[in-house]
N, C-alpha and C positions, 0 to 999 in steps of 0.2 A: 660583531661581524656584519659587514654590510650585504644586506640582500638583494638581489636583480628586483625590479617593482615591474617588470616585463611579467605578463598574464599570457596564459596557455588555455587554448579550450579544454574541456574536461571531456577525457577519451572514456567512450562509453562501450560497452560491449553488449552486445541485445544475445540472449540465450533464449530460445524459444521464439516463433515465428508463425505463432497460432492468431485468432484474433484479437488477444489480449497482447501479444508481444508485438504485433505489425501496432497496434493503435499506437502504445509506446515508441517506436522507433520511429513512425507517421511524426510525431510530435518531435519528436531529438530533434528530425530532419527541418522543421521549422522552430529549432531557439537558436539564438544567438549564444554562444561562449559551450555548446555542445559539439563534438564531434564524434561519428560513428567510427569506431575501428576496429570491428570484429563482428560476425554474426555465426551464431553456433545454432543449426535447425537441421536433426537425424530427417526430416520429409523427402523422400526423393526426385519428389515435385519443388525443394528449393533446395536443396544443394548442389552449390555450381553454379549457382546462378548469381548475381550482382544484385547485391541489398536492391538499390534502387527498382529495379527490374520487378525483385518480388512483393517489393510494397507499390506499384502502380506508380512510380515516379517518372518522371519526365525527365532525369537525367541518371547517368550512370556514377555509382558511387565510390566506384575503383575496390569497395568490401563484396568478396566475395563468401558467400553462405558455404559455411562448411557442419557437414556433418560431423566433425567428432570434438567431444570437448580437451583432446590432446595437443590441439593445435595453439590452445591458450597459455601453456608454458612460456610460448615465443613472443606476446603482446603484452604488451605496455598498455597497461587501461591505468583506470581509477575507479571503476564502478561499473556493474553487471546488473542491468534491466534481465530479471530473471525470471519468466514465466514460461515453465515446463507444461508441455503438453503430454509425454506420457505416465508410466505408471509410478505412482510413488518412491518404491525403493527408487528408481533407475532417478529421478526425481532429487531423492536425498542425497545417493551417492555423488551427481553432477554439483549440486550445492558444497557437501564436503570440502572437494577440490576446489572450487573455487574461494572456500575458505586457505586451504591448504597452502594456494598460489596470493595469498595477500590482499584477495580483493574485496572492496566493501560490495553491499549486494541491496537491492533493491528487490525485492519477491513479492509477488501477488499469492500465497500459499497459507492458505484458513487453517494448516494443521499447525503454524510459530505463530501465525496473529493472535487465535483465539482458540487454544487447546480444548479442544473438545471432552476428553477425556484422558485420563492417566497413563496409558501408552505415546498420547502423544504431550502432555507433557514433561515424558523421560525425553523427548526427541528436541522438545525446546530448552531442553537442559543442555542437552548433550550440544546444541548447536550453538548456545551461550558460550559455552566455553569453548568450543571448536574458534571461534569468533574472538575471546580474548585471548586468545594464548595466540591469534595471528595478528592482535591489534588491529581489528578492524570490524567495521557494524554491518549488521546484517541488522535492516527493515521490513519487518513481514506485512503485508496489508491482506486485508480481506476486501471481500465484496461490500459485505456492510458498512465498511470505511468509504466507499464510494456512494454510499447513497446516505449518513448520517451522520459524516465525518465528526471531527470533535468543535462544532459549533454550541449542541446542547449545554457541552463543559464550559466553554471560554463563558458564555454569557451569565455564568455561574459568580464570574473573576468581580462584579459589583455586590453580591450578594454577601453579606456576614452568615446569614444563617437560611440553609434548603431545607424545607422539610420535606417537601413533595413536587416531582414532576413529570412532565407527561409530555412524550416526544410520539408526536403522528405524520408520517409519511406515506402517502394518498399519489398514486399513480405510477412508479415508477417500481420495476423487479431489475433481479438481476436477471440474464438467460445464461451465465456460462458458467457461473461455480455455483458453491456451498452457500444460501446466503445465514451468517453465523448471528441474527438478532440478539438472540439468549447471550450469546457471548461475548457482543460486544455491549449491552445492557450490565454484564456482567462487570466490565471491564470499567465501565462508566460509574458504578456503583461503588467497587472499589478507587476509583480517583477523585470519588467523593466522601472516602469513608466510612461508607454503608455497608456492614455487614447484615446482610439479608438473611433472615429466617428461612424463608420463602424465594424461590422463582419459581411461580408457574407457567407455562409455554402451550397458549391456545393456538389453535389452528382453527377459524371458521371458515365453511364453506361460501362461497360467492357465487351467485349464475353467472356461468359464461365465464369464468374466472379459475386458471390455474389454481395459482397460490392462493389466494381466498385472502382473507383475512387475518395476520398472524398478529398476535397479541401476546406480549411479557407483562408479567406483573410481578415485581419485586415486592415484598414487605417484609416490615423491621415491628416485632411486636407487634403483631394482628392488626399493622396500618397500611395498608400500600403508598408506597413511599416513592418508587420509580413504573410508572406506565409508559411501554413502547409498542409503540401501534404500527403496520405497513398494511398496507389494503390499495387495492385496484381505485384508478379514478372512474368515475362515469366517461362515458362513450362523450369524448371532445374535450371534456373537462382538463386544465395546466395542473402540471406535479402541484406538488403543493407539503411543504415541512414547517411544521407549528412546532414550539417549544413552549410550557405551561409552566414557569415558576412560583410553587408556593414558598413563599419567604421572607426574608429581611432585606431589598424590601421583594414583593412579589414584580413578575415582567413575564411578556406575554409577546409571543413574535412569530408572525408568519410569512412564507416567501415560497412565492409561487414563480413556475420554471423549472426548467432542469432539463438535462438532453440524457439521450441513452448510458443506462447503469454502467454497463462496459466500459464505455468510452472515458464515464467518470472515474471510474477505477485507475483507467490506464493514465489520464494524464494527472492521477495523484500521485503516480506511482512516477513519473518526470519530476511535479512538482517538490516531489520526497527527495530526491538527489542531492542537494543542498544540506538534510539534514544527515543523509548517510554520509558525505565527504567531510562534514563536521563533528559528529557525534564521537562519543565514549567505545570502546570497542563493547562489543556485546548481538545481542539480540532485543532488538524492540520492537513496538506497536506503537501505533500511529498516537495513539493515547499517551504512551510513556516519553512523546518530543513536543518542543513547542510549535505552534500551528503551524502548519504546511501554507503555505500560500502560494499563489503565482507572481512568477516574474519573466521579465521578459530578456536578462542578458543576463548571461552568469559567467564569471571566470574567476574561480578560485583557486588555482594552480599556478603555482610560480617557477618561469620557465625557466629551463637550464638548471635545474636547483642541484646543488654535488652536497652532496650528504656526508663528505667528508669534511667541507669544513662546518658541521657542526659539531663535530668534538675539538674546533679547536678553540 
């Protein structure tokens, strides 16, 4: 059967309108092969009002911000920029349906990324399967995916054999969620087949320093095997993310820079759209696809597609 080779932007719907979900829809609004066509925000300070309007745009976007997520029944998306600003349950529930309606989903939410504990994840169970039984992926990111993405791992992909490594992140916090270290140390250890004896979870104090100094120490047999460091830069001092591989053979990388933690998140969370319009139905992390990158045009979407003649 011959197929149209005519490409369609990929219709995006933005849920949530807080600073993590305007960063994300900031970004839609400058890619190429995205289009905005829906925006779901309970705020009464943006409902009823035109996307553009509530993200500081210079032009009007013809979507107007609706409060309730009943109005998604009637839109033709591909894909839901999903960052809730209120409380959990109301949080879960709005995710549910937008499993229920067929849509892939793209979520900034540390309780699917990186389960904290056993209540949550019965919820990353339950939303697995909410997700295959609708054929379609649900991507959870965390904070910590925005500030240590899976760079540590790929540089792994020359290596025969890790014994030991040590990831330090110097200057840069999150300010708006959870940030889930432990868990994505966790997550890294398993994608390298480390079962860990041991994770311990230090907290050191810093002058003049929120967060201070937080420090993971993994070990396997009374070795420590994976060290994750984040700590405050000196006053002026550039971000700065070192990776230390002990192994076959050893490699050693540092790269300074970085702009604000949020904003990394959010446009990971663009740059992730590709792998949700692609993937396996299910629920993943950022860990469980192959690396996110940026690009600058995207149109995966084949226009006019009739679905009926593909049973024939």
């Amino acid at each position: 059967m011959e197929q149209s080779t005519d490409l369609q932007d990929v219709r995006v719907v933005h849920f949530g309108l807080g600073l993590l979900g305007a960063a994300m829809a900031h970004d839609v609004a400058n890619r190429d092969g995205l289009v905005s066509v829906a925006a779901i925000d309970a705020s009464p300070a943006r409902e009823g009002h035109d996307l553009g309007e509530v993200l500081g745009l210079a032009l009007t976007t013809g979507v107007v911000v609706d409060g309730s997520s009943a109005r998604l029944r009637d839109i033709e998306a591909d894909v839901v920029l999903f960052a809730p600003d209120g409380d959990r349950e109301t949080a879960i529930t709005d995710l549910e349906l937008l499993l229920e309606l067929g849509l892939n989903v793209v979520t900034i939410m540390p309780e699917l990324a990186y389960p904290p504990d056993d209540s949550d994840d019965d919820l990353a169970v339950s939303i697995d399967t909410l997700a295959r039984e609708a054929e379609v992926t649900v991507l959870a990111l965390d904070f910590s995916d925005g500030l240590l993405g899976t760079l540590p791992l790929v540089l792994t992909g020359t290596c025969s054999t890790v014994e030991r490594m040590t990831v330090s992140l110097r200057g840069i916090a999150a300010t708006n969620g959870r940030l889930s270290i432990a868990d994505w140390a966790r997550g890294l250890g398993i994608a390298l087949g480390w079962n860990f004896d041991d994770l311990d979870e230090i907290e050191e104090p810093q002058a003049g320093v929120m967060r201070g100094h937080h420090r993971i120490v993994g070990s396997i047999g009374g070795h420590e095997t994976l060290i994750v460091e984040v700590s405050a830069a000196e006053a002026g001092a550039a971000p700065t993310l070192s990776v230390d591989i002990l192994g076959t053979p050893s490699l050693s990388l540092t790269l300074t820079g970085g702009g604000d933690a949020d904003q990394a998140v959010a446009t990971l969370g663009v740059n992730a759209i590709p792998a949700a319009l692609t993937g396996e139905p299910g629920l993943f992390t950022l860990l469980d696809l192959p690396p996110v990158h940026s690009w600058t045009s995207l149109g995966l979407m084949h226009a006019d597609h009739d679905e009926d003649d593909d049973d024939d």
